[in-house]
C-alpha positions as CSV (number, residue, x, y, z in Angstrom):
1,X,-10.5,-16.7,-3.0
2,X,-8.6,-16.3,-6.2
3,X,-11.7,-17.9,-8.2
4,X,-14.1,-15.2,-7.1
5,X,-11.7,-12.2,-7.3
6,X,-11.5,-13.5,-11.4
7,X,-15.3,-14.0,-11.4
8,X,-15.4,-10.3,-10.4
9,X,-13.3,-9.0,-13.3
10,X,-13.8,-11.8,-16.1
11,X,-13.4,-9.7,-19.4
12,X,-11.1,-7.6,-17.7
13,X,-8.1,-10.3,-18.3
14,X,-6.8,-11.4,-21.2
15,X,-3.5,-12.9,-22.9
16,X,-0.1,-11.7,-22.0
17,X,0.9,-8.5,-24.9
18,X,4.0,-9.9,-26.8
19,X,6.8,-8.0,-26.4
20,X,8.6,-6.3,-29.9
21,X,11.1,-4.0,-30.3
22,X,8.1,-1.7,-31.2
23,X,6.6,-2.3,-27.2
24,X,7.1,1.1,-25.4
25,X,7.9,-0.6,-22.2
26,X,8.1,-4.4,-21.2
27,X,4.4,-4.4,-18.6
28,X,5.9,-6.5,-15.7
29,X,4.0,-7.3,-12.4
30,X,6.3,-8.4,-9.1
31,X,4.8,-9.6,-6.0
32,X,6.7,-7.2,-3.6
33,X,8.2,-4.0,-4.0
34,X,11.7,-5.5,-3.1
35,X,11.8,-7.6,-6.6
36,X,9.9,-4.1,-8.4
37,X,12.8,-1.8,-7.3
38,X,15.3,-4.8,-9.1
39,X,13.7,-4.4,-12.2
40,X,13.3,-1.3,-12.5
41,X,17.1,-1.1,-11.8
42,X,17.6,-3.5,-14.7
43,X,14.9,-2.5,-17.0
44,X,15.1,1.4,-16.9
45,X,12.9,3.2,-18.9
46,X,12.0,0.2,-21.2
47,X,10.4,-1.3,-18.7
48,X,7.1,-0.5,-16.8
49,X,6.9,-2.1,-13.0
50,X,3.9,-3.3,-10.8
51,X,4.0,-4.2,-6.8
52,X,0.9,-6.4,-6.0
53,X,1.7,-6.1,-2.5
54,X,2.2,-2.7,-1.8
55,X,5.2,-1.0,0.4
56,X,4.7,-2.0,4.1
57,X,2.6,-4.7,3.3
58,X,3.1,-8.4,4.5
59,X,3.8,-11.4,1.4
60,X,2.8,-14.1,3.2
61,X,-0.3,-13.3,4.4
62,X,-1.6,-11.0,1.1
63,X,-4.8,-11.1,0.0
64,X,-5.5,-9.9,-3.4
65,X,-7.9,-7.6,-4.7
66,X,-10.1,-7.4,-7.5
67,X,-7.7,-4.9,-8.8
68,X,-5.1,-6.8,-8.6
69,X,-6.1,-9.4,-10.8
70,X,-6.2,-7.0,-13.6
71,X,-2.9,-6.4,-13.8
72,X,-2.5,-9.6,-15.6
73,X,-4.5,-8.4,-18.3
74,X,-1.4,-7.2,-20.4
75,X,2.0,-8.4,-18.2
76,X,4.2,-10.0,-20.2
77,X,6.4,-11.0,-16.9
78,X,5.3,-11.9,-13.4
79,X,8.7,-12.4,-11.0
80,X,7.8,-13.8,-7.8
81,X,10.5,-15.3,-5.2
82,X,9.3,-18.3,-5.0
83,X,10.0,-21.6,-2.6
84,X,7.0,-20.7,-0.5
85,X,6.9,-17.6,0.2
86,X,4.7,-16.0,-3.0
87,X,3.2,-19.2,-4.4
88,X,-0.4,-17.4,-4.1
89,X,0.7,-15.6,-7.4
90,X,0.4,-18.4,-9.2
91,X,-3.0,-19.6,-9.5
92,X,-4.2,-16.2,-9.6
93,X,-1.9,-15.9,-12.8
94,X,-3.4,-19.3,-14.4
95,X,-6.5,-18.5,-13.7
96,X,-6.1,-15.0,-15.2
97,X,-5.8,-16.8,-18.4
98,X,-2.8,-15.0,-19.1
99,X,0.7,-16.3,-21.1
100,X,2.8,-14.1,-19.0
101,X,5.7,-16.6,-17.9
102,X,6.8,-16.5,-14.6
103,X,10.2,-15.6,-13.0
104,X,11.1,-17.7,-10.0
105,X,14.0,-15.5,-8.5
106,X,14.9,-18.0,-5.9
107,X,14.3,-21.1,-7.5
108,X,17.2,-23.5,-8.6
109,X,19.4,-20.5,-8.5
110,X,23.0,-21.4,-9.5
111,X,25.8,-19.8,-6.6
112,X,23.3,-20.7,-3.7
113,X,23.6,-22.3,-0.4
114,X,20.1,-22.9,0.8
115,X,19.3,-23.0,4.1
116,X,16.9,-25.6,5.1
117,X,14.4,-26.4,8.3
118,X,12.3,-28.6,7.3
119,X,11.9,-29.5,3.6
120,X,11.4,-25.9,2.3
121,X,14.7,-23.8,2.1
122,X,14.2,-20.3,3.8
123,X,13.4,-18.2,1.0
124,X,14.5,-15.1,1.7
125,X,17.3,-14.9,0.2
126,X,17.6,-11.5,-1.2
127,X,18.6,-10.6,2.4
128,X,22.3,-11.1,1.5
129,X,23.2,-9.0,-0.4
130,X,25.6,-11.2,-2.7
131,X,22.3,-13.8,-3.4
132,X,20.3,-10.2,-4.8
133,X,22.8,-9.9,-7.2
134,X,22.0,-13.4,-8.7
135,X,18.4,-12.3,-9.0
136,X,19.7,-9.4,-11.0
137,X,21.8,-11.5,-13.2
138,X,18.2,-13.8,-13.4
139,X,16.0,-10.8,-14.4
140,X,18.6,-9.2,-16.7
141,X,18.4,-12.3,-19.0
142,X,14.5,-12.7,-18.9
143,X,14.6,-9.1,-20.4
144,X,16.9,-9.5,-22.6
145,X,15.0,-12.7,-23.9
146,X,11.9,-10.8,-23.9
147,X,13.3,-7.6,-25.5
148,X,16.2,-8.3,-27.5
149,X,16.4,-4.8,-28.6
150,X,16.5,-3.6,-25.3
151,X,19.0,-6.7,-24.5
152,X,22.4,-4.2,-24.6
153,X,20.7,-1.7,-22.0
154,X,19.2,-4.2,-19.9
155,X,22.9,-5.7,-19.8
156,X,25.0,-3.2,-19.1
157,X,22.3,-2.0,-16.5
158,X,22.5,-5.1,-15.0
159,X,26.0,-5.4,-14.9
160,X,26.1,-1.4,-13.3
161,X,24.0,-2.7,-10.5
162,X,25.3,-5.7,-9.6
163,X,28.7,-3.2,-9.3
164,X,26.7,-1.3,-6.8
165,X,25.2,-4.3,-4.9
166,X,29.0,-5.6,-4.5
167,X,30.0,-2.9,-3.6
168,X,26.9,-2.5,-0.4
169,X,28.0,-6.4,0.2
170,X,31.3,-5.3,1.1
171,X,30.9,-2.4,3.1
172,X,28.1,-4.1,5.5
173,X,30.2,-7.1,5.6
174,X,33.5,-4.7,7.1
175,X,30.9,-3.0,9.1
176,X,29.5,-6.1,11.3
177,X,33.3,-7.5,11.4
178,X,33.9,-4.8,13.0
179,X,31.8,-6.0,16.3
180,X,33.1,-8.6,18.9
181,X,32.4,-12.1,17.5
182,X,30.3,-12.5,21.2
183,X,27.6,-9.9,20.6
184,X,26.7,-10.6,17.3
185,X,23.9,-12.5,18.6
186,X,20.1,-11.7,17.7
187,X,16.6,-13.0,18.2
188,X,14.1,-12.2,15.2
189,X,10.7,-11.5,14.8
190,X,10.5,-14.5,12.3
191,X,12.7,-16.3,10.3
192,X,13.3,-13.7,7.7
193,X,17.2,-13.0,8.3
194,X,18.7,-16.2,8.4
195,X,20.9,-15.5,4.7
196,X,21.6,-12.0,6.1
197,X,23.1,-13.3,9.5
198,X,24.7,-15.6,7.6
199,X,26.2,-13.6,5.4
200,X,27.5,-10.7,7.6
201,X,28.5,-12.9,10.4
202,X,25.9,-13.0,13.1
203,X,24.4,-15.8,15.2
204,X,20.1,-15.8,15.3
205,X,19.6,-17.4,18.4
206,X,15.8,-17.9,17.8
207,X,12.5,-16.6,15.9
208,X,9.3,-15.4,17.8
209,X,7.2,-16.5,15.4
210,X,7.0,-19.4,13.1
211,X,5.5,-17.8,10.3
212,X,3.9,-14.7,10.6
213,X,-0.1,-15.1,11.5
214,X,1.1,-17.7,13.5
215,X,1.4,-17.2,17.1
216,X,3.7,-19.1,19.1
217,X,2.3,-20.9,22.3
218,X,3.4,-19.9,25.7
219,X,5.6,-22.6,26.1
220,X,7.4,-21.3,22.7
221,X,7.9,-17.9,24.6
222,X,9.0,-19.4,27.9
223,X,11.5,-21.0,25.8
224,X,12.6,-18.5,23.5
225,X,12.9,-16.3,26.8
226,X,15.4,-18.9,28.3
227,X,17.7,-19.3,25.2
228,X,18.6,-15.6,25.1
229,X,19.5,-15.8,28.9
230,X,21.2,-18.4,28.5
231,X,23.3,-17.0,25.3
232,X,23.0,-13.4,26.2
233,X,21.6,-11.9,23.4
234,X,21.0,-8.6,23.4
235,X,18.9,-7.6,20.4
236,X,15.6,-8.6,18.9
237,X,15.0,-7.4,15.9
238,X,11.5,-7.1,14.0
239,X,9.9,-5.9,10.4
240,X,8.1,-2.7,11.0
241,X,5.0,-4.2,9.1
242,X,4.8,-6.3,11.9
243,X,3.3,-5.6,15.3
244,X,5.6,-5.0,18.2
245,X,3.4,-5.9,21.6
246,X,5.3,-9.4,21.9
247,X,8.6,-9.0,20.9
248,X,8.7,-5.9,23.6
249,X,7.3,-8.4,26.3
250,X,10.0,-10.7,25.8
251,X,12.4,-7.6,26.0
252,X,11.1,-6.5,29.4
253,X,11.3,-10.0,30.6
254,X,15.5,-10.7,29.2
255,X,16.6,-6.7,29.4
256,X,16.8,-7.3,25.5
257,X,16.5,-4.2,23.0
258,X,14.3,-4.1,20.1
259,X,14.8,-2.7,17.2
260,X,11.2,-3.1,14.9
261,X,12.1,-0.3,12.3
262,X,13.6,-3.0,9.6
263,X,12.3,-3.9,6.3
264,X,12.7,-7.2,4.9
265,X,10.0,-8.4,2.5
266,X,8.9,-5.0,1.5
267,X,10.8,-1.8,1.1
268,X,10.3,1.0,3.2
269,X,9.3,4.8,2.9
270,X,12.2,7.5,1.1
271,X,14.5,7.8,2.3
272,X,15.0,3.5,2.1
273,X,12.4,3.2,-0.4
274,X,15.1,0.9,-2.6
275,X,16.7,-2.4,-1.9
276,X,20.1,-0.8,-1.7
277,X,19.1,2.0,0.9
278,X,16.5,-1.1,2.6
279,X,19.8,-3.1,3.2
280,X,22.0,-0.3,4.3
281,X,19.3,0.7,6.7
282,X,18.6,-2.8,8.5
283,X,22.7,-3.4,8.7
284,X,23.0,0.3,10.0
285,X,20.3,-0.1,12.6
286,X,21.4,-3.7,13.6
287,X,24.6,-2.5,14.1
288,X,24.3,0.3,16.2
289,X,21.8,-1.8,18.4
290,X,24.8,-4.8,18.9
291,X,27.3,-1.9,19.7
292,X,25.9,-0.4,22.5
């Protein structure tokens, strides 16, 4: 797929621009809007951001456009998570012919605790909130490295932000310890909130879906279904650029309430159309689900 996309737009791509202190703006391509909305918190004005996948769109299951190729033609970063879950980004970036290097957020990231099924750590990791300030510190050295006259702003931006983000760790965290230890308990959608639960105490009984794209088999429901009898959960919580038809069977079938409106791999619309307010919104709306 990624071959004929770049047959479509051949002269279109060419080498990465080197940055100077003479660059306007650093041109920087992210895979989701979550890792754009970092940057720009870093970068500021010297910096100018791209989203391949767009807001309310699904990373694991992108497909690029011809258009999005070309927005190699003159990056001079490409962040991507990594470990899985945006590896399409890179062949479309060698193919692209561009020497843009690429910023693995999650990758080999000093201060982590992965958490592993399988032999892939989970990558979301930017779900707690205390792992998102890491990929700050991350991004704020690749621009500084990139831009050394920018490398004081991007700094004391970085350092600003990761204030803020400490400060948004601490109040979710008081916020969920303030629930009974026995109904922090959820199911998800798919396994998108393990670092989150994690983090702010809860207890994910179970995923719906593997993956998304991949549907689970009937014995997978029946025994998803039991489990959250069995432990009483209460909530099952989803991504609103997901579809909500099976997660609401299961509810009808365990008395279970959903709660679809949460953002995870993208950012939603204003008023959460930032990590920060993205965050505050899934804790806020988890929490008021577990408290009834």
């Amino acid at each position: 797929m990624a071959a004929a996309l770049l047959a479509l737009v051949g002269g279109l791509t060419g080498c990465g621009a080197s940055p100077s202190p003479t660059t306007a703006q650093l041109q920087i391509v992210t895979t989701t809007t979550v890792f754009a909305d970092l940057v720009r918190e870093v970068g500021g004005e010297r910096v100018s951001v791209r989203s391949l996948v767009p807001a309310g769109g699904e990373v694991h299951t992108f497909d690029p456009r011809p258009s999005d190729v070309t927005a190699f033609a003159s990056a001079d970063l490409v962040v991507l998570n990594g470990l899985g879950l945006d590896d399409w980004v890179i062949d479309l970036v060698a193919q692209a012919g561009t020497d843009a290097p690429l910023l693995r957020l999650a990758e080999a990231l000093p201060g982590v605790t992965y958490i592993t099924a399988g032999a892939v750590p989970n990558p979301h990791l930017w779900m707690d909130a205390a792992y998102a300030t890491l990929y700050v510190q991350r991004i704020t050295t690749e621009l500084a490295r990139l831009d050394p006259a920018g490398s004081d702003q991007y700094r004391a931006r970085g350092a600003a932000y990761a204030t803020r983000l400490g400060q948004l760790d601490a109040s979710i965290r008081t916020s969920f310890a303030a629930l009974p230890s026995q109904d922090r308990k959820i199911v998800s959608m798919h396994d998108a909130f393990p670092y989150f639960a994690r983090a702010y105490g809860l207890s994910v009984v179970g995923s719906v879906l593997q993956a998304p794209g991949q549907d689970p088999s009937a014995g997978q429901i029946a025994d998803l279904i039991k489990a959250i009898r069995v432990s009483g959960v209460r909530v099952i919580i989803s991504e609103a650029q997901l579809p909500a038809t099976l997660v609401e069977r299961i509810a009808e079938e365990t008395g279970a309430q959903v709660v679809s409106d949460l953002y995870t791999d993208s950012v939603g619309p204003a008023p959460y159309a930032s990590y920060e307010a993205m965050l505050r919104w899934d804790a806020d709306r988890v929490i008021a689900a577990l408290g009834r």
